[in-house]
N, C-alpha and C positions, 0 to 999 in steps of 0.2 A: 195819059201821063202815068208813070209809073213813080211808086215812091215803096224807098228800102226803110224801112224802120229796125230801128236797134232799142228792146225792150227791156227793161231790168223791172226787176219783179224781187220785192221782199216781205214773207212771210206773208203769199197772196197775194198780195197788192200794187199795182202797177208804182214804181216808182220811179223809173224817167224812162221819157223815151227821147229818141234822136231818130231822126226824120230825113232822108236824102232823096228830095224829087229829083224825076229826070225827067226832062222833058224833050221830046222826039228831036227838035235841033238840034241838042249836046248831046258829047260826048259820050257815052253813057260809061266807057270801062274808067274813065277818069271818076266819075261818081260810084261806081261798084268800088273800084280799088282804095276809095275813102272812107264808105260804108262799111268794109272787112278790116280796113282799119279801125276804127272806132270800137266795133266788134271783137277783135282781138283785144286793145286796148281794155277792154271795160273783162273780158274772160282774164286777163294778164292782172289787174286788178283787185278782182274777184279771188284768182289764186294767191295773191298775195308779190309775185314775182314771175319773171319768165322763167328762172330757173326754178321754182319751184314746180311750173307745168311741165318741165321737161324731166322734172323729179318726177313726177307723177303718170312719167311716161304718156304724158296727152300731147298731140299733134294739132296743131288749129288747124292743120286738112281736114281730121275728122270731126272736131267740132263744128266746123263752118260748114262739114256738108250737112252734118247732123243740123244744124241750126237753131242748136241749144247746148247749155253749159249748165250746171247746175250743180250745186254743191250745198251743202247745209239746208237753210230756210231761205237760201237765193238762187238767182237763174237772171241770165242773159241770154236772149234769143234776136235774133235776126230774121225780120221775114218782109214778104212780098206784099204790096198793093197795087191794085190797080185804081185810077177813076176814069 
């Protein structure tokens, strides 16, 4: 099984995560495309607005490939597990 974790992280310290198993029967771009959502969501957040990251001239292309966001004393990352 594979599971997408969405990590927020303030001042050190792991402060939530969000968790998307896939498991080899489903679908899996149905759960990736909910994963980059949430992702997006929490970096769109974090900026304060959408149109502020597009003030900022930041792309969630490159965030999402980067698979980190980071601004002040916080950070949203997205990343892979396996078990």
């Amino acid at each position: 099984m594979r599971i997408i974790n969405i990590v927020t992280v303030k001042n050190g310290v792991v402060n939530d995560i969000n968790s998307f198993p896939i498991h080899e029967e489903q679908l899996s771009d149905e759960i990736i495309n909910e994963a980059e959502k949430c992702f997006k969501d929490n970096v769109v957040k974090l900026i304060g607005s959408a149109e502020a990251m597009e003030n900022e001239e930041i792309t969630f292309d490159n965030v999402l490939e980067n698979g980190y966001y980071s601004i002040g004393n916080e950070s949203i990352n997205i990343c892979w597990s396996y078990t």
